[in-house]
C-alpha positions as CSV (number, residue, x, y, z in Angstrom):
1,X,0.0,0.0,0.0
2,X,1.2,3.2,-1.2
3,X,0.3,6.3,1.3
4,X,1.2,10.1,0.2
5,X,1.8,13.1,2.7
6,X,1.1,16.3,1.0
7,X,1.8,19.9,1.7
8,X,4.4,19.4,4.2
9,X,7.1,20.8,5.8
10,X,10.0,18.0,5.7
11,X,12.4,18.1,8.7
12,X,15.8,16.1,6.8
13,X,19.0,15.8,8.4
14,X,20.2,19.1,7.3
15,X,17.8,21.0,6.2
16,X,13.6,21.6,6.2
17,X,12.0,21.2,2.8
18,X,8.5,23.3,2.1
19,X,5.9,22.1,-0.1
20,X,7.3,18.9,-0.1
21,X,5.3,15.5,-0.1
22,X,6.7,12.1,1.2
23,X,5.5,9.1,0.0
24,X,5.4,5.5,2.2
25,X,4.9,2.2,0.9
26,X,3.5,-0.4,3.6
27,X,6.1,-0.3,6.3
28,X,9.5,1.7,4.6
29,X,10.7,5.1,3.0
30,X,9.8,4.6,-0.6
31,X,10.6,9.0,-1.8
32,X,10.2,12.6,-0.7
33,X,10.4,15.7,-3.1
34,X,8.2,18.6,-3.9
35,X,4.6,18.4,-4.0
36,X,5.0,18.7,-8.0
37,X,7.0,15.2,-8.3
38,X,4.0,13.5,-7.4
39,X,1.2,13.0,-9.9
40,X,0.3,8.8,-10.3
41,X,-2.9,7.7,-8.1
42,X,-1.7,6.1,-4.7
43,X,-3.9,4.2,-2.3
44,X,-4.3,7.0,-0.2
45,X,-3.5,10.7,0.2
46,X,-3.5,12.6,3.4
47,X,-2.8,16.1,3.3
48,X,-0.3,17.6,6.0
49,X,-1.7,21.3,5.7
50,X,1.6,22.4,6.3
51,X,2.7,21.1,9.2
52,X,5.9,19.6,9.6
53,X,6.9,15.9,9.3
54,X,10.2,14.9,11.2
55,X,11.5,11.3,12.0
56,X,10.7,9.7,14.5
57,X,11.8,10.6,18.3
58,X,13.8,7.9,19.8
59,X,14.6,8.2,23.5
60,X,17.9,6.3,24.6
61,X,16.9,6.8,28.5
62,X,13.5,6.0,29.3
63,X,12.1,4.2,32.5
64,X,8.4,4.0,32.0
65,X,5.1,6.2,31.7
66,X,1.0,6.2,31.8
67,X,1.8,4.6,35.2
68,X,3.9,2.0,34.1
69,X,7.4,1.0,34.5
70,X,9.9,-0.9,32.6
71,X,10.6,-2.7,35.8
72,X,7.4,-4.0,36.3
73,X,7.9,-7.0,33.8
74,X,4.8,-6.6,32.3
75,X,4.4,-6.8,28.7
76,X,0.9,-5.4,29.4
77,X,2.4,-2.6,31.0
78,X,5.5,-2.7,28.2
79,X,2.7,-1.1,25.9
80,X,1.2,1.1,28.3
81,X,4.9,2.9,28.4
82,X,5.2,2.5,24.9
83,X,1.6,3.7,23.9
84,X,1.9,6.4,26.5
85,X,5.1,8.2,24.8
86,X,3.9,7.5,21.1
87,X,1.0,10.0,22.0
88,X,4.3,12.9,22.5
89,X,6.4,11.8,19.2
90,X,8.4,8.7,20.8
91,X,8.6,6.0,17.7
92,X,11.5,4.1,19.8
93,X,13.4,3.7,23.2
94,X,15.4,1.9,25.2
95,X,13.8,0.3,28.3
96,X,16.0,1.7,31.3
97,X,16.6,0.1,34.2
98,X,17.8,1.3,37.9
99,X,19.8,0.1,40.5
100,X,18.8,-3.1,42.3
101,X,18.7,-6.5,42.8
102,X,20.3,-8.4,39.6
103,X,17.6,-10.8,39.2
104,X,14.8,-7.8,38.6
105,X,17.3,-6.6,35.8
106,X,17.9,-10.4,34.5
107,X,13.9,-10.6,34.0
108,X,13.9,-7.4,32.3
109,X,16.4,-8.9,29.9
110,X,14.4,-12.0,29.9
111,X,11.1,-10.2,29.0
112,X,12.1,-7.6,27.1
113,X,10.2,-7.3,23.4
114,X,12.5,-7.4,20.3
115,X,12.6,-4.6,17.8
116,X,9.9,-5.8,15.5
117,X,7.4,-6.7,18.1
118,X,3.7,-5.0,17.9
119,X,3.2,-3.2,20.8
120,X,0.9,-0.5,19.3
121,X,3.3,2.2,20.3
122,X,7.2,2.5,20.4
123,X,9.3,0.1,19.7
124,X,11.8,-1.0,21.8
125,X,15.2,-1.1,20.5
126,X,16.8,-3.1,23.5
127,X,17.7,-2.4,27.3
128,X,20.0,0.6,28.8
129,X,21.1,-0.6,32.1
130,X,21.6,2.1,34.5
131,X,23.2,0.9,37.6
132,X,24.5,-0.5,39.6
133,X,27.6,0.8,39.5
134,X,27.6,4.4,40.7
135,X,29.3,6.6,43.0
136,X,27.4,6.5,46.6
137,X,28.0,10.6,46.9
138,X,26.5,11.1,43.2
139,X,23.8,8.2,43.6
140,X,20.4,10.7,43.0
141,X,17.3,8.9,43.9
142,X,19.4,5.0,42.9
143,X,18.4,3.2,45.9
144,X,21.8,2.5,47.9
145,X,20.9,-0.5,48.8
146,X,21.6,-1.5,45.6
147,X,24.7,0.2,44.4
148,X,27.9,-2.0,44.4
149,X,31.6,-1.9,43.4
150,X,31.9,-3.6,40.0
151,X,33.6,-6.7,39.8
152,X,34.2,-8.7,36.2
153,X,32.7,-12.2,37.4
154,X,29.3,-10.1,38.3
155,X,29.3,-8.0,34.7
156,X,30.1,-11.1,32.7
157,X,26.8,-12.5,34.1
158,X,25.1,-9.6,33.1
159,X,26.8,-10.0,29.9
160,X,25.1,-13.1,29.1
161,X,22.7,-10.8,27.7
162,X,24.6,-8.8,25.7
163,X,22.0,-8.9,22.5
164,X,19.6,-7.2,24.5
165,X,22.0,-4.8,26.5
166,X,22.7,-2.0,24.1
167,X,23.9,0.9,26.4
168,X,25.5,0.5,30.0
169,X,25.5,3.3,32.0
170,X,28.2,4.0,34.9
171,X,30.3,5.5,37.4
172,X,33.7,5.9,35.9
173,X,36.2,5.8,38.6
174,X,35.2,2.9,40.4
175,X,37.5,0.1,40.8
176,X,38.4,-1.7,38.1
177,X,36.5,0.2,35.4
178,X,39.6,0.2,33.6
179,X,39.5,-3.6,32.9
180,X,35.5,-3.8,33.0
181,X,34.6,-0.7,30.1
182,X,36.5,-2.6,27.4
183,X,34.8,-5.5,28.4
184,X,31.5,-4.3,27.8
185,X,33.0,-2.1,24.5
186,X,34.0,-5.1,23.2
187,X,30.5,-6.2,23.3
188,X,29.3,-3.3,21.1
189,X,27.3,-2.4,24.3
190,X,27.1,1.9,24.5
191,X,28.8,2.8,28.0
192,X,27.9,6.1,29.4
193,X,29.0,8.0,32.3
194,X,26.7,8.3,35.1
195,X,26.5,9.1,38.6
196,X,29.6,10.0,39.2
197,X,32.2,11.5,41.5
198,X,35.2,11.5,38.6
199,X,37.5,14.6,38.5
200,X,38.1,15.6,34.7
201,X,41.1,13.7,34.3
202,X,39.4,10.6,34.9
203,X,36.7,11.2,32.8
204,X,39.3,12.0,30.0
205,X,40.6,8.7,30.8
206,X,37.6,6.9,30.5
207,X,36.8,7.6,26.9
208,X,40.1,5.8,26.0
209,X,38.0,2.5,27.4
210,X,35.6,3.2,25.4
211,X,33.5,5.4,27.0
212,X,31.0,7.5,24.7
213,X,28.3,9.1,26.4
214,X,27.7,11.1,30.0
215,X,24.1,10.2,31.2
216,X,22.0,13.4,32.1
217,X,24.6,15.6,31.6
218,X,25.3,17.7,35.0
219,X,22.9,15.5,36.8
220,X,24.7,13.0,39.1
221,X,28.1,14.7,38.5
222,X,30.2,17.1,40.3
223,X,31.5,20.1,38.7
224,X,34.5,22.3,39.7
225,X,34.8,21.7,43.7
226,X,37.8,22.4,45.9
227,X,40.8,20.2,47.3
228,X,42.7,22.5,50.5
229,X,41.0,25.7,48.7
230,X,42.3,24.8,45.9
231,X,39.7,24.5,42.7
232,X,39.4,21.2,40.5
233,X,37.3,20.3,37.7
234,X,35.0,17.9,37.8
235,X,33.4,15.3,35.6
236,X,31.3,18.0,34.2
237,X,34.5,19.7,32.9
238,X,35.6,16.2,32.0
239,X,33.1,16.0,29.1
240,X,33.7,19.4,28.3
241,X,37.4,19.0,27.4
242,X,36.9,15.0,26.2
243,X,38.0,14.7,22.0
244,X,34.4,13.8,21.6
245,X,31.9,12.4,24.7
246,X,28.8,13.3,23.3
247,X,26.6,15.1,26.0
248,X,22.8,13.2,26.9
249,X,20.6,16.0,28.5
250,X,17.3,16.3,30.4
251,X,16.1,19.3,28.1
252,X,12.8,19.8,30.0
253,X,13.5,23.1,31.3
254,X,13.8,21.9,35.0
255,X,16.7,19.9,35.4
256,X,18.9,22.4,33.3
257,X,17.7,26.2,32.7
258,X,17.9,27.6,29.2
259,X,21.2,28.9,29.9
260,X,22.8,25.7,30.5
261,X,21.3,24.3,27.4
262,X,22.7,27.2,25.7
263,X,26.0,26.6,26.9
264,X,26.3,22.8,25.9
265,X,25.3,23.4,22.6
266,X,27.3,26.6,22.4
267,X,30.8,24.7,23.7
268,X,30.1,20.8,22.4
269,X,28.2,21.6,19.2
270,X,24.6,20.4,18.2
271,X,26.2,16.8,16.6
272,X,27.6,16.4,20.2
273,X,24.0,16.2,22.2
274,X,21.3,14.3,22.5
275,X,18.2,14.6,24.1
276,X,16.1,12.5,27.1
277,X,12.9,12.3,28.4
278,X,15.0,10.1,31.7
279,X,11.1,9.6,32.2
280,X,9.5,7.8,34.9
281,X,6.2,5.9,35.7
282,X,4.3,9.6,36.2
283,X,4.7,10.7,32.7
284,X,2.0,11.3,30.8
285,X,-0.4,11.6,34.3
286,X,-1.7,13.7,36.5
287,X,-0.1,11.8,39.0
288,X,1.0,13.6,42.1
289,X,2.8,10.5,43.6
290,X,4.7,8.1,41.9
291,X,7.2,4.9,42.3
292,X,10.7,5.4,40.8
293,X,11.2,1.7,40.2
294,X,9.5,-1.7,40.3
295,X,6.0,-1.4,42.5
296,X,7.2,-3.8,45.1
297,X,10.4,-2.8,45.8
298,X,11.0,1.1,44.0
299,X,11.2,4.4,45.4
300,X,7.9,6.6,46.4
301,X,8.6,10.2,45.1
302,X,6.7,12.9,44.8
303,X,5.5,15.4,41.6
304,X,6.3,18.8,42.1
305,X,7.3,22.0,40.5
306,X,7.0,19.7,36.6
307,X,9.5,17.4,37.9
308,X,9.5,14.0,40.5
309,X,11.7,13.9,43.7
310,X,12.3,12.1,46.4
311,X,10.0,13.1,49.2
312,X,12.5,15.1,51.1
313,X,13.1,16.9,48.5
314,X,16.9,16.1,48.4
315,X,17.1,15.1,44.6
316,X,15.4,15.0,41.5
317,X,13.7,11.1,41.2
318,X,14.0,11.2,37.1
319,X,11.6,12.9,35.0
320,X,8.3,13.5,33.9
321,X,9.2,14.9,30.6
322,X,7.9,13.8,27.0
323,X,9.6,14.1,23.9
324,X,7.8,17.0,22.3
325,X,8.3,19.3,25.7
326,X,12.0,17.9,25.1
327,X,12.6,19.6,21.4
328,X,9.8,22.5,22.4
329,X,12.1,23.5,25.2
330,X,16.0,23.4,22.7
331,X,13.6,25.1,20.3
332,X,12.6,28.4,22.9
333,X,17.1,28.2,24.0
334,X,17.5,28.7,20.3
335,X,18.4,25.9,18.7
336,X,17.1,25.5,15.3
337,X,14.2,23.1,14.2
338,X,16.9,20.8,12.2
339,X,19.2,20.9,15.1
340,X,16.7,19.8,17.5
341,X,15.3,16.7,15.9
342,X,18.5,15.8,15.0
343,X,19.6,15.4,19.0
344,X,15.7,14.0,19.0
345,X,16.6,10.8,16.3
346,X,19.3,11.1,14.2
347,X,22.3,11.2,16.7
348,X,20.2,8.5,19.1
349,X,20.2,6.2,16.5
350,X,23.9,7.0,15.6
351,X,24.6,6.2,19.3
352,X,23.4,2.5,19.1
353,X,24.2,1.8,15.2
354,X,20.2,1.6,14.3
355,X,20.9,4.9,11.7
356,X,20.5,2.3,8.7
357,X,17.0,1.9,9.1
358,X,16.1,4.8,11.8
359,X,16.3,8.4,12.6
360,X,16.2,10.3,9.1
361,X,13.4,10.5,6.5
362,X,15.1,9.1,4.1
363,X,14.4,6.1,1.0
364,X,14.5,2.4,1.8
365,X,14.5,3.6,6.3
366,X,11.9,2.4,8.5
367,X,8.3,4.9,8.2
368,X,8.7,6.4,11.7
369,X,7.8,9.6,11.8
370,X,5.9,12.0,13.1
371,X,3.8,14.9,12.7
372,X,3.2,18.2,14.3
373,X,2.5,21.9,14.1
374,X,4.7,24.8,14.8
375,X,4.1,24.8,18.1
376,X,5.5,21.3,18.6
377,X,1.8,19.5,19.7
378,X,1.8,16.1,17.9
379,X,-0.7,15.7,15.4
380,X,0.4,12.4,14.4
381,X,2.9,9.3,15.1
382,X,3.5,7.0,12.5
383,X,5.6,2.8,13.2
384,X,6.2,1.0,10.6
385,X,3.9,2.7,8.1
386,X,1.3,2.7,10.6
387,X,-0.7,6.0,12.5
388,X,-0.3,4.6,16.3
389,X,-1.7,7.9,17.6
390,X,-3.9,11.0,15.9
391,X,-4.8,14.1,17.6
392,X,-8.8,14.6,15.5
């Protein structure tokens, strides 16, 4: 079945395109091209009315929403996430784990949908393991019950599941990261910095492991402190001055201000961020109280001020962001629309080697896409060919 989008505005990876058309057949990419290239009969027409059409959002950090989490080991509750962040522009993900006991995280692994699987929203491109090897001073709302010292015997168990592991997320200057990272490199697993106490220098160090990625940049990692009253810089400077770490942010507005957003695309450049939702089971409610983490054994936090946290108030407890406030919020710090969805899908899908088939509009990729109107409200998501959610 061949499907037409007329009258659009076409979001490609380096430029937007107006009057343009893009034309799907079943579940693929088949062309795009003005609105004059297109003149044969198709099976069906739908006319955009000048809204744009961008690829699809994929979301590299995600632990649930709609009141699910990916911890819950549900695959009833797998689409409720799914379904619930397809209505905000999410066509894919990575279902994100937390710190705590190894065989909740083995039945994730276990239960986890594969790529192609149906589950009326999302896809799921694999698992991002966050935890549990993080910095006790930099832990956030990680349970420290469960936070541990790595050791290779443990990871090699978790690397059992490699296939589905495709991003590891860590504290760099534990104990023996520099025999574990390569490890997991070697895996063609994605290994992040997270929750951290590293100075600079280690974090510099890291990325000759094999280390790619810092985790909600500036959240769980020091910046510049003091040793004797002396300054030092801090993982946060670490990324700065790595060759290339590419920086994942919480671009909600509340875990980093406009200014700060301004600053990491002004110093790394717009190919070196990426953008999260770090979303938990709240998002997409009206939820006031929530659980960071599986139902029987997570975290209660609270929803305040657009954000969760712990109920003392002491940290942030994730997010309870979507993908559209994500690119509406670079878009009002001034980072243009092709910037923006690229740190939204292309350079995701770079991240975990899925840019054959996703992130771009583009001939012979996958049709995720979406649709939406200048002020970034989703009109439209579009898997494989198929509208999972319209806003009539």
């Amino acid at each position: 079945m061949k499907t037409l989008f007329k009258n659009a505005r076409v979001v490609l990876e380096n430029r937007i395109e107006e009057d343009y058309s893009l034309l799907i057949e079943n579940d693929h990419i088949l062309a795009y091209g003005p609105n004059t290239f297109f003149i044969d009969n198709y099976d069906l027409i739908i006319d955009v009315k000048n809204q744009f059409i961008s690829p699809g959002f994929i979301d590299l950090h995600v632990h649930g929403g709609g009141g699910a989490d990916f911890m819950d080991h549900n695959n009833e509750k797998f689409k409720i996430i799914t379904q619930a962040h397809a209505k905000h522009g999410m066509t894919a993900c990575l279902a994100t784990t937390l710190s705590s006991l190894n065989e909740e995280v083995f039945e994730l692994l276990e239960k986890c949908p594969k790529e192609d699987e149906n589950l009326e929203g999302a896809r799921i491109l694999g698992v991002h393991l966050e935890g549990p090897y993080f910095s006790m001073e930099q832990r956030g709302a990680q349970d420290p019950m469960y936070i541990k010292t790595p050791q290779v015997e443990e990871v090699n168990e978790f690397l059992k599941y490699k296939h589905q592991i495709k991003r590891w997320s860590m504290a760099v200057e534990l104990e023996n990261m520099d025999k574990i990272i390569p490890i997991i490199k070697q895996n063609n697993i994605l290994v992040s910095l997270a929750h951290t106490s590293a100075t600079a220098q280690e974090v510099i160090k890291s990325e000759d492991w094999g280390v790619s990625l810092a985790t909600h940049f500036y959240s769980g990692m020091g910046s510049i402190y003091r040793i004797k009253g002396l300054r030092a810089a801090g993982a946060v400077e670490g990324v700065y001055l790595s060759k290339s770490m590419i920086a994942e942010i919480i671009a909600d507005g509340k875990h980093l201000p406009k200014e700060l957003i301004q600053m990491i695309y002004k110093f790394l450049g717009a190919k070196r961020v990426i953008l999260t939702t770090d979303a938990m089971r709240a998002a997409g409610t009206d939820h006031m109280e929530s659980i960071l983490g599986s139902l029987e054994k997570g975290q209660r936090v609270i929803i305040k001020d657009w954000v969760a946290k712990l109920p003392d108030e002491t940290s942030l407890a994730g997010s309870i962001a979507t993908m559209d406030r994500l690119l509406k919020t670079v878009l009002d710090a001034g980072i243009s629309m092709v910037d923006g969805v690229n740190s939204i899908s292309l350079l995701p899908a770079k991240l975990i080697h899925v840019d054959d088939r996703y992130g771009k509009i583009e001939p012979n990729y996958k049709a995720d896409f979406v649709i939406f109107d200048d002020d970034i409200n989703i009109i439209s998501t579009y898997i494989n060919g198929k509208c999972v959610y319209h806003n009539a």
